[in-house]
C-alpha positions as CSV (number, residue, x, y, z in Angstrom):
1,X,0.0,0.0,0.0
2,X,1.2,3.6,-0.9
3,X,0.8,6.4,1.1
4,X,-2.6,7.2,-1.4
5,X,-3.9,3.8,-0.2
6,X,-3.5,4.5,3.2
7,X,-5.3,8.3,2.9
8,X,-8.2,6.8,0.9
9,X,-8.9,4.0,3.8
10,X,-8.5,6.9,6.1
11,X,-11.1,9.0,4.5
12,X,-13.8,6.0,3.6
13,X,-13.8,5.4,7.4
14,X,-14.1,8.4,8.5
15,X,-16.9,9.2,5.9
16,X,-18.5,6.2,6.9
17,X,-18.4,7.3,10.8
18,X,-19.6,10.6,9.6
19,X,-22.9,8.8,7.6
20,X,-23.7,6.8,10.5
21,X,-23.8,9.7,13.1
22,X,-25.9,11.4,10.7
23,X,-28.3,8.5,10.2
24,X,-28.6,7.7,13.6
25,X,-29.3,11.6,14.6
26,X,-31.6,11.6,11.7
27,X,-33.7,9.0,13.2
28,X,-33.6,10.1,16.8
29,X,-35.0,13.8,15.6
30,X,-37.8,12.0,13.6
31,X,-38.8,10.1,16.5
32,X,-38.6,12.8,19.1
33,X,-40.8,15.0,16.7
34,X,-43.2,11.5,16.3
35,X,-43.0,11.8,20.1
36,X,-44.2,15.4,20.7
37,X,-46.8,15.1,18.1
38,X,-48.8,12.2,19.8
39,X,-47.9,14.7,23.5
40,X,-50.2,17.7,21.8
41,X,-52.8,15.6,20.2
42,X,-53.5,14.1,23.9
């Protein structure tokens, strides 16, 4: 592996990381939303 090899694995995982924490924040907003919708209609 060259040193381009090694920046490219470097930058995939920390992409990946990156798409993850988005996701996951992604779907704990939606639900939280979900959440205080269903509070007011009570």
């Amino acid at each position: 592996m060259n040193g381009f090899d090694i920046v490219m694995v470097i930058a995939i995982i920390l992409f990946a990381r990156l798409g993850v924490r988005l996701v996951t924040g992604y779907i704990k907003m939606k639900k939280e939303n979900k959440e205080d919708n269903s509070n007011e209609e009570l």
